[in-house]
C-alpha positions in Angstrom: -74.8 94.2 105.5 -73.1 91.2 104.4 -73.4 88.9 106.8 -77.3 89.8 106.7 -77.4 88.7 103.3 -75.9 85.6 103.6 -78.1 85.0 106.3 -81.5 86.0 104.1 -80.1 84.1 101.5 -79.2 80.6 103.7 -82.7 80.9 105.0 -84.2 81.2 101.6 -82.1 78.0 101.3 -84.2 76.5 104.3 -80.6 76.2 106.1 -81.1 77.8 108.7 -84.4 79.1 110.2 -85.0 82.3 112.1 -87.5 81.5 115.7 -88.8 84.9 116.9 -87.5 85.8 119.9 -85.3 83.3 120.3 -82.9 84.0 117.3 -81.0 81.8 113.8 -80.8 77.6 114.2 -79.5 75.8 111.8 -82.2 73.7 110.6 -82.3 69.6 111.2 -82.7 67.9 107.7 -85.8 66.8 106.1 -85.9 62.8 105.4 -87.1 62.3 101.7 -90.3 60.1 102.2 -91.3 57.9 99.4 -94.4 55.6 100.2 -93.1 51.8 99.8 -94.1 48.8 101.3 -91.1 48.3 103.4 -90.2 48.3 106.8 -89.2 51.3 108.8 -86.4 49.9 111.0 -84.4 49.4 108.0 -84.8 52.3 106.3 -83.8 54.2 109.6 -80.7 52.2 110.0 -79.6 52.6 105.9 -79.9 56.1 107.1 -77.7 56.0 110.0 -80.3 56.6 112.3 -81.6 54.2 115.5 -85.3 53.3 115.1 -87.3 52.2 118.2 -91.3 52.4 118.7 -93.1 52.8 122.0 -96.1 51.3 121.4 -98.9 52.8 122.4 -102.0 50.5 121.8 -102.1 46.6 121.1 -105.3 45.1 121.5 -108.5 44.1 119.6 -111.6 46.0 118.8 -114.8 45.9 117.1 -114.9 47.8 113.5 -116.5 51.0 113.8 -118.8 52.5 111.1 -116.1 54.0 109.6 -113.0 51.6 109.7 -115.4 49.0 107.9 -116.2 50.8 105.4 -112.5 51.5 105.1 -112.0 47.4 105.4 -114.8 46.7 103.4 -116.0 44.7 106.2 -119.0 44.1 108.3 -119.6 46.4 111.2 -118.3 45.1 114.3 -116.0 42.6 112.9 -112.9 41.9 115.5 -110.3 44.0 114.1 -106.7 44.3 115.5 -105.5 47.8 116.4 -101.7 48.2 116.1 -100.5 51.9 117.7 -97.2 53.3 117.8 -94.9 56.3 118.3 -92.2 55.8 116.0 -89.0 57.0 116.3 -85.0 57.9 115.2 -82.4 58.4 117.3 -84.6 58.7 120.0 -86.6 61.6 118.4 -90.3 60.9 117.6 -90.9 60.9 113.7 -94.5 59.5 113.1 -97.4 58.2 115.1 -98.8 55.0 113.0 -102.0 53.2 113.4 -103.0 49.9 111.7 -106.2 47.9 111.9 -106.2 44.4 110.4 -109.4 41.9 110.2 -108.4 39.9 113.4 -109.3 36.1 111.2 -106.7 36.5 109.1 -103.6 36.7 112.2 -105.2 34.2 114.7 -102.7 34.7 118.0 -101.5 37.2 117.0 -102.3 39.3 120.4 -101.1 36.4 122.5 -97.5 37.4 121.9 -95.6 40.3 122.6 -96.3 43.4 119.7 -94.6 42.9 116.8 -91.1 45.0 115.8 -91.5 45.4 112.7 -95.6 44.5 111.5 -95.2 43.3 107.5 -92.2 41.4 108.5 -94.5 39.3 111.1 -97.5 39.2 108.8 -95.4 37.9 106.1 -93.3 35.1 108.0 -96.0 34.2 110.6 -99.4 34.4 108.5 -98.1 34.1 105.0 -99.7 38.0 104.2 -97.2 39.8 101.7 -98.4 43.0 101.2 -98.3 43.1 97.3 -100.0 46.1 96.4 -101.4 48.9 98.0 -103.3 52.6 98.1 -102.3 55.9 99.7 -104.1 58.9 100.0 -101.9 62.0 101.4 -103.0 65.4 102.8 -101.8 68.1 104.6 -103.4 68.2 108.3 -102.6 70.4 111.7 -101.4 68.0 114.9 -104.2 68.0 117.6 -103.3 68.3 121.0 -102.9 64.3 121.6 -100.7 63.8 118.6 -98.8 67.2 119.0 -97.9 66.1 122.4 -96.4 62.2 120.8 -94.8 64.0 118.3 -93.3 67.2 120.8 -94.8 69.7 118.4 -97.0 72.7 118.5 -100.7 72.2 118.7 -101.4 72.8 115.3 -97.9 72.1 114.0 -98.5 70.8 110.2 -98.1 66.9 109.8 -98.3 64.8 106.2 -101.5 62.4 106.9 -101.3 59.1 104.9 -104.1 56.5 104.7 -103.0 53.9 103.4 -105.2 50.2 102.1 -102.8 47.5 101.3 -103.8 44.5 100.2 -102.6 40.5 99.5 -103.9 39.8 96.1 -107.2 41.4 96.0 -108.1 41.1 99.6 -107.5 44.4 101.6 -105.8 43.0 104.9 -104.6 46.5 106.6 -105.9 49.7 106.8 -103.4 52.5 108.4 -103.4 56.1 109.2 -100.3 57.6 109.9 -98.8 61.2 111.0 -95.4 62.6 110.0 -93.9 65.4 111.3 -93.7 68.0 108.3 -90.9 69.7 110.0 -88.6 66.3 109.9 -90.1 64.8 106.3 -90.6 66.3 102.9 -92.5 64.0 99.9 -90.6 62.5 97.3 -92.6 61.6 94.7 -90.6 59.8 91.1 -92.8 60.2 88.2 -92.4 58.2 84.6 -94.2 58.8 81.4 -96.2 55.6 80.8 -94.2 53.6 78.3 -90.9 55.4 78.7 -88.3 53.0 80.3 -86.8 53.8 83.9 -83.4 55.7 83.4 -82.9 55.6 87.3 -83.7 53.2 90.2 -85.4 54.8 93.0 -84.9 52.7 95.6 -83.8 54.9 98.4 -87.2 55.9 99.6 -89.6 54.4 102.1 -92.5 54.0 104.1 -92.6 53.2 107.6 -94.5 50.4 109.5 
């Protein structure tokens, strides 16, 4: 009786978790996730963790309907599409997706895909991401992203779209797919006109 309890209540505690027919596990750790502009790889290795990408697609397209009117562009304007499994320690975390307006990173595609993305857009092409906008929603993996991420078809995933932009010029649009079972959302919150009594710096967001 209890050991039973302790169970029920390390559960309730999201310790451990209980598979049917398979039996108790503890349970891997969720990574806070706060959405910053800053690179992946590094907030991986502050973590402890390896980060490596395989990347999936790197080539250049022509805007759909839909990703200009996300881009605020033209359709059919040569975009660059930027695809990748990303993952720690050799375990996939998040499947990203970027699309940048192909004139502002000429040659870009003639080299091999970048490492880390912002870091070669800001050194290369002079684009610091200074600002940007995220919209997050709950969605359910479908078979070709439940396969990147080894999940269950329908396995719930945190979907961010994300516009970032160099002054007030929108130069990447991103969709991304995070593993709900791996991340939970951090989110710090301030009372305009109330002074910081904290630095949160310890979050991140991957590209």
């Amino acid at each position: 009786m209890t050991v039973r309890q302790a169970i029920d209540a390390l559960v309730g505690e999201e310790v451990i978790e209980r598979v049917v027919g398979l039996g108790t596990f503890v349970r891997k750790p969720k990574l806070d996730l706060q959405v910053k502009l800053t690179s992946y790889s590094e907030e991986m290795q502050r973590r402890g963790m390896v980060p490596a990408a395989k990347v999936l697609s790197f080539e250049q397209i022509a805007a759909s309907a839909f990703l200009a009117r996300e881009l605020q562009l033209d359709e059919g304007t040569p975009l660059v599409r930027f695809r990748r499994l990303l993952l720690a320690d050799n375990e996939p975390m998040s499947v990203d997706e970027n699309f940048i307006p192909a004139h502002r990173v000429p040659g870009l595609l003639d080299e091999a895909p970048p490492t880390s993305l912002y870091n070669v857009l800001s050194e290369r092409f002079g684009l610091v991401m200074e600002w940007g906008e995220d919209m997050i929603e709950a969605t359910a993996a479908s078979p070709s992203t439940a396969r990147l991420l080894n999940v269950d078809v329908g396995a719930p995933l945190l979907k961010i779209q994300r516009h970032a932009f160099v002054a007030r010029a929108m130069v990447d649009y991103s969709v991304s797919y995070y593993r709900a079972d791996r991340y939970k959302l951090w989110v710090p919150l301030q009372r305009p006109g109330v002074r910081p009594t904290r630095n949160y710096s310890s979050g991140y967001r991957s590209q």
